[in-house]
DOSE-306984 format. One record per atom (N, C-alpha, C): x negated, y negated, z; residue in three letters. Coordinates in pm, whole numbers, plus 50000, padded with zeros to 5 digits. Layout:
XYZALA...
//
This chain:
499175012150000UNK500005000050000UNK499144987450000UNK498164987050064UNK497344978550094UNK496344974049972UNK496024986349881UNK495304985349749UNK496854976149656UNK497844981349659UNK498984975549585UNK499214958749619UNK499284957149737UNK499254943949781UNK497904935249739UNK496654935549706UNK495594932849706UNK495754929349564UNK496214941349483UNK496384939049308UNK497284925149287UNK498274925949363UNK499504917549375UNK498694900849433UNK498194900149459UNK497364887449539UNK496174881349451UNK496074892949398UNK494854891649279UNK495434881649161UNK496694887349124UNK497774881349000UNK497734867849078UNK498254868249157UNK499124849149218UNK497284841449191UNK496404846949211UNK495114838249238UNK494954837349076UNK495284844548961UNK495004841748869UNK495634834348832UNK497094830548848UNK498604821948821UNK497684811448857UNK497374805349018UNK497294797949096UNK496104793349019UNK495144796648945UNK493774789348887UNK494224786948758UNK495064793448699UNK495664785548568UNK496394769848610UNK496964773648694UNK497794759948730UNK497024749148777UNK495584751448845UNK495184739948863UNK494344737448775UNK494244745248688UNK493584740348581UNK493864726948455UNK495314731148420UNK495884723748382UNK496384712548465UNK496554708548573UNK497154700648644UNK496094691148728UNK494784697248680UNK493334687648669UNK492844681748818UNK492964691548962UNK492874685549069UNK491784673149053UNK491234675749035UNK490294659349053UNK490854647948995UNK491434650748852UNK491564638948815UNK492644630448932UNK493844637848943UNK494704638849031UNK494514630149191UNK493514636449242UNK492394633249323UNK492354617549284UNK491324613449178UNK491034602749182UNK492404593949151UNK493444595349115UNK494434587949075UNK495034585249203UNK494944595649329UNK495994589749441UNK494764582949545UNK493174578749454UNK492344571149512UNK492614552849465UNK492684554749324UNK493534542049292UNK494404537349298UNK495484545749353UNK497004543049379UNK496724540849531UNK496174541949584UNK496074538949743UNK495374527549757UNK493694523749666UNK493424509949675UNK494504502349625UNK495854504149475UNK496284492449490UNK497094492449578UNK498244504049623UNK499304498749741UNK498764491449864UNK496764495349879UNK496454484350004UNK496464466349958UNK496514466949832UNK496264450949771UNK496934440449839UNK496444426749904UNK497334420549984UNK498724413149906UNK498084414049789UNK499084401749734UNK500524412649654UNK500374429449718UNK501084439349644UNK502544432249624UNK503164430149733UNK504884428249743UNK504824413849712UNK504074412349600UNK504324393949550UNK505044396949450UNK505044410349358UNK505934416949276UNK506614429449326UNK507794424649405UNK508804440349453UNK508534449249335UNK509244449949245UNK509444457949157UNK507884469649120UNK507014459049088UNK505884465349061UNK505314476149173UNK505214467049272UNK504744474849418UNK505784488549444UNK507104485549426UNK507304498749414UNK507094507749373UNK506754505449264UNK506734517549159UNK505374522149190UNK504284513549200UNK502834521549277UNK502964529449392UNK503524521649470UNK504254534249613UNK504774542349547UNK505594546249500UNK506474557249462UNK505134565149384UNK504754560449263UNK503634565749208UNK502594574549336UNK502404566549407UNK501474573749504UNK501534587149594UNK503334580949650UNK504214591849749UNK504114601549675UNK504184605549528UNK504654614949459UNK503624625649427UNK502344612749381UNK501014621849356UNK500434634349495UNK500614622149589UNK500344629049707UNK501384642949767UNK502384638949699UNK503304651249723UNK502774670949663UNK502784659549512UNK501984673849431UNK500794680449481UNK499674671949510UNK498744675649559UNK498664684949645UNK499714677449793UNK499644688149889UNK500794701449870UNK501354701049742UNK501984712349724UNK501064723549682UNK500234719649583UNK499254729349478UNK498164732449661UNK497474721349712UNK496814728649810UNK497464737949894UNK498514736249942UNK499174746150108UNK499504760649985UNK499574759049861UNK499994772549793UNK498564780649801UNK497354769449768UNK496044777549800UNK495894783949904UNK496334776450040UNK496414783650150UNK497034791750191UNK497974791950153UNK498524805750140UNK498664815950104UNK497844818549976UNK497204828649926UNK496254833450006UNK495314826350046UNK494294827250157UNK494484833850260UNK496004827950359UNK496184838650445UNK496934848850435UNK497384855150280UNK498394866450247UNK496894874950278UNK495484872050213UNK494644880950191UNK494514887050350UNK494204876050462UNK494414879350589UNK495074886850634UNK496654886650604UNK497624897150666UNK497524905550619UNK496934910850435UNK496674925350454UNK495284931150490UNK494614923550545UNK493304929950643UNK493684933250746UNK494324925750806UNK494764929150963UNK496434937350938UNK496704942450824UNK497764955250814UNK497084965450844UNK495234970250834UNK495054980950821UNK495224985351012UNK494924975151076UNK495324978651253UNK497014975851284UNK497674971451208UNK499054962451255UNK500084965751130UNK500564977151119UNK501594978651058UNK502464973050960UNK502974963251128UNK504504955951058UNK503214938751022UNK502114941251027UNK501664926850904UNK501874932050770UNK502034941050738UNK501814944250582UNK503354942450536UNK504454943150624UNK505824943250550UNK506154925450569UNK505404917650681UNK505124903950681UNK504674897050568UNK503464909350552UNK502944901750385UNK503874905050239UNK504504915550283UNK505124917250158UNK506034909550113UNK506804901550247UNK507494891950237UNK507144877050218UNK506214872050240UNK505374863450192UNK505084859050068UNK504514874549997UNK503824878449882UNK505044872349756UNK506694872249835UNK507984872949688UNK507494856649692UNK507434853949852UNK507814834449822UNK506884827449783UNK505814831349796UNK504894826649714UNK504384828149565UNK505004839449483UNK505084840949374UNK506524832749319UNK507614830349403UNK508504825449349UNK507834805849363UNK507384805649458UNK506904789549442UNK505804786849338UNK504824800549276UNK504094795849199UNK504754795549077UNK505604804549050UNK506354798448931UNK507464788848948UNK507784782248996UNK508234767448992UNK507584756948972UNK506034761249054UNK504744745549006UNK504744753448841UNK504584763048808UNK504094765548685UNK504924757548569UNK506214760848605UNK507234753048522UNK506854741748488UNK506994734548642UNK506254718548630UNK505094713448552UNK504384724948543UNK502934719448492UNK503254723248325UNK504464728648253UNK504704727548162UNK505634712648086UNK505504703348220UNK506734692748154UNK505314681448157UNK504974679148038UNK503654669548028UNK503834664247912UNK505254658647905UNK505774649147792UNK505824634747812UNK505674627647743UNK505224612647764UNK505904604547824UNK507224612547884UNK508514606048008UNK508534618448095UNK508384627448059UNK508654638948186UNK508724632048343UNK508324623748348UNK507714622048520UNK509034612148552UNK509654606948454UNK510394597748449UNK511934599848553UNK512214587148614UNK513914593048690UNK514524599648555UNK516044604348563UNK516734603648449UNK518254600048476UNK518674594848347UNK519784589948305UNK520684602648208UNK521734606148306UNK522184614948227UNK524064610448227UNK524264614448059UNK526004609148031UNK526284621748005UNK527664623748033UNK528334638147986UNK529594632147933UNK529924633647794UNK531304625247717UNK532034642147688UNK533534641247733UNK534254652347664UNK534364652347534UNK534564662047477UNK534624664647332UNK535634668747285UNK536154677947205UNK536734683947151UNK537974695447218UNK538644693147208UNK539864701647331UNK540244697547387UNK541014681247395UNK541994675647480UNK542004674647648UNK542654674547694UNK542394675247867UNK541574687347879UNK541154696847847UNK540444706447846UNK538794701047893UNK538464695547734UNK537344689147743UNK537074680247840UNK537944670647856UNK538104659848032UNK537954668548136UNK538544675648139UNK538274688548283UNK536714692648281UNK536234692748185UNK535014703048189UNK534344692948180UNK534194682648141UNK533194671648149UNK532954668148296UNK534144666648375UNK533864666448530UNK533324674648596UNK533764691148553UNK532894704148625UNK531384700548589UNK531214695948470UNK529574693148478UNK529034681948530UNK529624673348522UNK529144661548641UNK528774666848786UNK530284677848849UNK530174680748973UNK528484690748974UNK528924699948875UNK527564709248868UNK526234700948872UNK526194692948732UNK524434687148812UNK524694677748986UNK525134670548978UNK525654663449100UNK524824671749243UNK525844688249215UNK525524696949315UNK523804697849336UNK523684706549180UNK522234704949155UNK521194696049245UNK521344683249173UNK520794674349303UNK520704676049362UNK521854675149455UNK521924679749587UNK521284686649659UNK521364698249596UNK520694712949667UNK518844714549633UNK518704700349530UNK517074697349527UNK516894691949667UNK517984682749675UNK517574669649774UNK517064655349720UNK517734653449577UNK516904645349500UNK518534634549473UNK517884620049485UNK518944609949519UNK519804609949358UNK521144605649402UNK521634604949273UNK522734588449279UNK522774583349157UNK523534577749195UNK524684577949068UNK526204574149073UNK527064572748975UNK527314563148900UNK527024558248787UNK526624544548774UNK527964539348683UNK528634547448606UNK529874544348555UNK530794557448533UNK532154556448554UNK532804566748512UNK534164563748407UNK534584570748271UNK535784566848178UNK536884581848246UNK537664574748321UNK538854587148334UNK539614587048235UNK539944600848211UNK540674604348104UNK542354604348175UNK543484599448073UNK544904600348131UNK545304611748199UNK545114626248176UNK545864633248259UNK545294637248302UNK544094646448325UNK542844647848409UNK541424647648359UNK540484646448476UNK539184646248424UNK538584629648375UNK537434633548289UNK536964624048262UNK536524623748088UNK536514607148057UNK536054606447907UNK534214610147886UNK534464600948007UNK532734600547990UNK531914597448136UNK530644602448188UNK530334597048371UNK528674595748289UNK528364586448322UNK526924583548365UNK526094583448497UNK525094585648522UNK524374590348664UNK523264591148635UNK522004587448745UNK521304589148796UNK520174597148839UNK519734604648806UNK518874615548922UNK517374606148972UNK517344601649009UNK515904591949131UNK515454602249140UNK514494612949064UNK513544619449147UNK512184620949029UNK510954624949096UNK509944628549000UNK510454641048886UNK509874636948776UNK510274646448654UNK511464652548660UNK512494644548700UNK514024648448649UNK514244648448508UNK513774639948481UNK513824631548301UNK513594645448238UNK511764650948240UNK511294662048186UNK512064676348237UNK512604677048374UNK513444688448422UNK515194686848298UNK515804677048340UNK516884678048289UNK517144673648109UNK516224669848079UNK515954667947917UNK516374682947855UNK515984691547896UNK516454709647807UNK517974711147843UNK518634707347914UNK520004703747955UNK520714695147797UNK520384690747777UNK521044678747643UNK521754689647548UNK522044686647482UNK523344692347371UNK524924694047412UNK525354704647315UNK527034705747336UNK526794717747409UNK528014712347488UNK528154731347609UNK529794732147573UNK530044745347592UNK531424751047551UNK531894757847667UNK533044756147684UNK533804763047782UNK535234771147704UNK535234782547746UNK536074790847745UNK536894796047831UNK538294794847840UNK539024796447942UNK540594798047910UNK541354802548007UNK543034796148009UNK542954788548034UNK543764782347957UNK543794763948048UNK544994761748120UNK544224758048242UNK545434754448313UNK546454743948324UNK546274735848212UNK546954728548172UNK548174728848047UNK547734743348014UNK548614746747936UNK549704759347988UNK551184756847953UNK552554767148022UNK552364777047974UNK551904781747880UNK551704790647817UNK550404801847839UNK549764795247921UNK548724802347935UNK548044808047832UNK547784798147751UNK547064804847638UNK545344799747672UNK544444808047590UNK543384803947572UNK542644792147508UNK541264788647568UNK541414772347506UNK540194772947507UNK539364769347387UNK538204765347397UNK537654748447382UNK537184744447463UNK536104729947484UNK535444726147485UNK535174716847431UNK533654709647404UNK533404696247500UNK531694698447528UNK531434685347591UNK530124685247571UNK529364670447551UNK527924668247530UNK527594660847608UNK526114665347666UNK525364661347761UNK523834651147734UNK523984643047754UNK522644630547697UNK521914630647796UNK520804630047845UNK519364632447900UNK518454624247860UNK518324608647921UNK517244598847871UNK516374595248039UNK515164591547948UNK514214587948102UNK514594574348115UNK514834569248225UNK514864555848307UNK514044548948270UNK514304535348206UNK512954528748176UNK512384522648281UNK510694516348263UNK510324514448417UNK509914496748342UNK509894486648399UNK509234479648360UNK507964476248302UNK507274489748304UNK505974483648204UNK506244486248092UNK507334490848049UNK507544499947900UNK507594488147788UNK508524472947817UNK508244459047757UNK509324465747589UNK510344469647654UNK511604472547545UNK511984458247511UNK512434449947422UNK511944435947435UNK513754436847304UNK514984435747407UNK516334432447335UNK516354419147290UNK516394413647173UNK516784398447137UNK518154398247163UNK518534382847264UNK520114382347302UNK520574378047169UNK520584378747047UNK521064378646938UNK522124390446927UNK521024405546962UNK521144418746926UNK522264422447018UNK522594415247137UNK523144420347212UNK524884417247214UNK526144422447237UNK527224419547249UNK527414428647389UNK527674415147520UNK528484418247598UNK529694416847605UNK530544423447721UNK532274427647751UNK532154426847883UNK532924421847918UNK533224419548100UNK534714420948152UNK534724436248213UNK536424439748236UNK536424444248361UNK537754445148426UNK537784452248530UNK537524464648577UNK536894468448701UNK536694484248674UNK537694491348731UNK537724506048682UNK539034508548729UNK538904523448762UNK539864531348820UNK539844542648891UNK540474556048819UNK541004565548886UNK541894573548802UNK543294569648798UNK543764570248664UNK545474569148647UNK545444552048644UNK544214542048592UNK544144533548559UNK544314520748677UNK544824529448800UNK544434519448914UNK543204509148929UNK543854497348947UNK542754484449025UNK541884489449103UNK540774493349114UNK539184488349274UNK538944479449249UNK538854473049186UNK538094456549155UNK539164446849121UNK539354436749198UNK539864418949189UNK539384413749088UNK537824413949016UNK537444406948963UNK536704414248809UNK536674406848698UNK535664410748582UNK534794414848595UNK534194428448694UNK532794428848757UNK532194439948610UNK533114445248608UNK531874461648488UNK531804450448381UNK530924457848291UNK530034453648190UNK530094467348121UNK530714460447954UNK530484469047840UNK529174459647747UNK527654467647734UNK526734462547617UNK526754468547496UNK526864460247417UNK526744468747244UNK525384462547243UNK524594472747173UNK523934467647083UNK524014466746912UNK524374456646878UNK524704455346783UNK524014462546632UNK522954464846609UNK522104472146496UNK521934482746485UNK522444490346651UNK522804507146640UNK523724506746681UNK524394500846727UNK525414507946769UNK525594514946914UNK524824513646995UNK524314522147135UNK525214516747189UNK526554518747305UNK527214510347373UNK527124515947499UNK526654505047616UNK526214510147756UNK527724505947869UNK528034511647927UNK529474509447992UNK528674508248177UNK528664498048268UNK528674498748398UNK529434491748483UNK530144503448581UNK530844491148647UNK530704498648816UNK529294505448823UNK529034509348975UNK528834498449069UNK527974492349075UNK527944478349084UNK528974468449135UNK529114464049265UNK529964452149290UNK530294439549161UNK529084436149206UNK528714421549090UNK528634419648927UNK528964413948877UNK529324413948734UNK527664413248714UNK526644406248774UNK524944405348742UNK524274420348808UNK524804424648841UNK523984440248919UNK524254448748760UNK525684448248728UNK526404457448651UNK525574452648574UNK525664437848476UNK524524435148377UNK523314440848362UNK522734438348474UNK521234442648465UNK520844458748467UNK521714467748521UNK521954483048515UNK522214485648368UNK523094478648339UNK523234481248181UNK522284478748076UNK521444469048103UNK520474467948009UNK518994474948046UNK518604482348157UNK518124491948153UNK518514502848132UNK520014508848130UNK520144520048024UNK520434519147862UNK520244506047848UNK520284501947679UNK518784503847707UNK518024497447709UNK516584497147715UNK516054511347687UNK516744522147803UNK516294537647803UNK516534546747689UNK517734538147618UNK518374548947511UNK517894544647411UNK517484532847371UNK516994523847268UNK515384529647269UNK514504528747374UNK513124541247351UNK513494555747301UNK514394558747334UNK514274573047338UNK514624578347223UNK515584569347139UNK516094564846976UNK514784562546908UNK514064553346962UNK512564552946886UNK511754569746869UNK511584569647001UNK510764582446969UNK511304595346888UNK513114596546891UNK513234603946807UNK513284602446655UNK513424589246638UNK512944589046456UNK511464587646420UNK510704589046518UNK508814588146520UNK509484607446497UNK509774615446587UNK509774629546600UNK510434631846445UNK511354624746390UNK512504626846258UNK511354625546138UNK510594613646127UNK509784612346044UNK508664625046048UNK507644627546199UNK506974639846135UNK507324650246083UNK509094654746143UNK509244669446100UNK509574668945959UNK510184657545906UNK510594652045730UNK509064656745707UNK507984651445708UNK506644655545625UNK506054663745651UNK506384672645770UNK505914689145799UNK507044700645713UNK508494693245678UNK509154702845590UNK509664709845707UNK509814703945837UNK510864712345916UNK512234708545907UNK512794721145913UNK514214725845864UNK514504730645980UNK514674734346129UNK515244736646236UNK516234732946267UNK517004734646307UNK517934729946393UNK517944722946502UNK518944708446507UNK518214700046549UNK518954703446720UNK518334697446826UNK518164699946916UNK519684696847003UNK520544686346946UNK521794686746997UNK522504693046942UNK522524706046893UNK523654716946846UNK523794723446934UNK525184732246940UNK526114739447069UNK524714748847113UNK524204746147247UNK522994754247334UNK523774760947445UNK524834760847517UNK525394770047607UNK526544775147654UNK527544786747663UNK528734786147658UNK529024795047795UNK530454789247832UNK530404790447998UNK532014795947939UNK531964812747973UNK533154818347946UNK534184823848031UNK534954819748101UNK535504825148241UNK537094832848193UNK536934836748069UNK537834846748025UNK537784850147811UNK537484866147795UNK538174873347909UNK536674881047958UNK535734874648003UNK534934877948091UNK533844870348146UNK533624873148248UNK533334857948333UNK531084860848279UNK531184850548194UNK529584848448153UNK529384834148145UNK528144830648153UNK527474820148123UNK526104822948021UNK525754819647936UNK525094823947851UNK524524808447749UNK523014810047764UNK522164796947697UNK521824806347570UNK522334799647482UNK522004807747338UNK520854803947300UNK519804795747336UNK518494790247231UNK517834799947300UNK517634806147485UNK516614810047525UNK517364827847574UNK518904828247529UNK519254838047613UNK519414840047756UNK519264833747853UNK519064836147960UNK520884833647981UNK521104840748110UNK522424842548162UNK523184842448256UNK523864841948335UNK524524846148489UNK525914850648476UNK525974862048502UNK527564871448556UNK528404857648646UNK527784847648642UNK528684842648810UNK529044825948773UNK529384823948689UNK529994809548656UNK530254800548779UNK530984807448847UNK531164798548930UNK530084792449080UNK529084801249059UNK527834798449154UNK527084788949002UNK527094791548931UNK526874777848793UNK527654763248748UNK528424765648824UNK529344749848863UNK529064746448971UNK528704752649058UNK527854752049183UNK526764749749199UNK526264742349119UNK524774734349077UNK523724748649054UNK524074761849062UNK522804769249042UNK522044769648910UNK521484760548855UNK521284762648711UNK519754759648728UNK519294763348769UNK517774763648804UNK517104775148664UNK517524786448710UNK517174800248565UNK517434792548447UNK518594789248452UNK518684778148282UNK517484767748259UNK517504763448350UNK516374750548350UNK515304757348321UNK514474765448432UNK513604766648390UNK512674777048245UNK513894788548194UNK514054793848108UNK514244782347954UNK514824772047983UNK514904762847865UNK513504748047900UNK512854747247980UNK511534741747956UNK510694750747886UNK510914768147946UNK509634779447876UNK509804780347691UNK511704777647662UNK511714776747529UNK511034766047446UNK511474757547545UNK511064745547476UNK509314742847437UNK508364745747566UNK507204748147492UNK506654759647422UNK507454765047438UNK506904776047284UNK507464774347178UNK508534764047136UNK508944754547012UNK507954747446978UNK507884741747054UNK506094733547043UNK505194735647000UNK504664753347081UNK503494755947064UNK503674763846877UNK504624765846837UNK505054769046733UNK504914763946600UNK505664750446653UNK505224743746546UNK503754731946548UNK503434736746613UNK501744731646648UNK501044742846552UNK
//
């Protein structure tokens, strides 16, 4: 048992030196050495905004760091508990238990150390608009709000709701949100496309079957150094009341904010926000976010036009959530699955996630 455990410890140390390989401890190192001289800078909080984002920058580096080290150490003392199994029994069923959680935490940094896209690190901004199937689609646009929502949650990673379109008889048209955490952007980006739901609808007397559509948008938060630069030419604001389900008053006053941008067409809706200037300024950092992220995909549109790629493009139907007549969840780009839908409305979508980052860089490494 003890030769078996040893083989088994051997693997995680080989995992564990790939990962810091790529994830470059020193450089790392020296970055939460410059992020610490500037958060000491006296004149730091002469720019809030900026100074935050170096703190945060810093909290975060330092986070990783001491994640990748205490995993070293712990390998370290798995080797311990099976030395001292050969006098002590019940250490070896100690280590065996050890041995799952630490292979399950090294593949979670591993994941991570696969999201090294030029926003990965980024908060994210995610919209879910119903689609196709009437109150159907409104229903299921909310189950996925609630689902990542949960998600969050059960990270521990802040979220906030930044606008919601209720639909007349239930559900929603469209919810925008939040996720405040490191590499949400790069985590929830493989999330984007159309998801389908299959079901009775319970909205229908008949109990007939109903299939629905809803699409999910995934942009990184812009940060202020990015210098997205809107001419108020380009811009058409709307200033309305915000409002609740079944079209009820919360707001006395013109506080939400609808932005067009006029030359695409991008239209940003906020009305989380008390103040008609909070709502403004929220809105034009998610114009700002969607307006980069529009750039980089016609920079991505133009290489694959002169590489002669013909793929399929990345917002086509990626997952269908079937709760009759048999209860599946199923990601068609990577296959991966769960018998249990309803622990998948229940924010468990972690296997999806991280099964659709592993697709995603071997798309990459593919067409590389």
């Amino acid at each position: 048992m003890a030769t078996d455990l040893s083989a088994e410890i051997a693997d995680l140390r080989r995992i564990y030196a790939s990962i810091t390989a790529v994830t470059d401890l020193d450089e790392l190192r020296a970055r939460i050495a410059t992020l610490t001289e500037e958060s000491a800078a006296p004149d730091l909080w002469d720019d809030p905004e900026a100074a935050q984002a170096v703190t945060s920058k810093l909290s975060h580096a330092q986070t990783d760091l001491e994640r990748i080290e205490k995993l070293g150490s712990r390998i370290d003392d798995l080797e311990v508990m099976v030395e001292l199994g050969d006098e002590d029994p019940s250490m070896v069923e100690e280590a065996e238990g050890e041995l799952e959680k630490v292979r399950k935490a090294l593949g979670d940094l591993e994941v991570r150390t696969l999201l090294s896209g030029e926003y990965d690190q980024r908060a994210a901004v995610v919209t879910i608009r119903a689609g196709a199937g009437g109150v159907d689609a409104a229903d299921f646009a909310e189950m996925l709000l609630r689902m990542y929502l949960r998600w969050a949650e059960r990270h521990g990673y802040p979220t906030s709701v930044m606008d919601t379109s209720y639909a007349e008889e239930a559900g929603l048209k469209s919810a925008t949100f939040e996720v405040n955490a490191p590499y949400a952007f790069g985590t929830l980006s493989v999330e984007g496309g159309t998801h389908r739901l299959v079901r009775i609808s319970p909205f229908d007397n008949q109990g007939r079957r109903q299939t629905s559509f809803a699409a999910v948008e995934v942009i990184p938060l812009i940060e202020h150094t990015d210098h997205i630069e809107i001419p108020e030419a380009e811009i058409k604001v709307d200033v309305f009341r915000s409002s609740g389900p079944g079209g009820q008053s919360v707001n006395t006053t013109d506080s939400a904010v609808r932005m067009t941008h006029i030359p695409t067409g991008v239209v940003v809706s906020m009305q989380n926000e008390k103040s008609q200037i909070q709502n403004r300024a929220a809105a034009l950092r998610v114009l700002q976010s969607r307006l980069l992220l529009l750039r980089q995909a016609e920079e991505a549109a133009e290489k694959k036009a002169l590489s002669g790629d013909v793929k399929a493009s990345w917002g086509d139907q990626m997952r269908s959530y079937v709760l009759q007549p048999y209860q599946m969840v199923k990601d068609l780009r990577t296959e991966f699955e769960s018998g249990n839908p309803s622990a998948v409305f229940d924010g468990e979508i972690d296997g999806f996630v991280d099964a659709g980052i592993r697709w995603r860089r071997n798309q990459q490494n593919d067409e590389d």
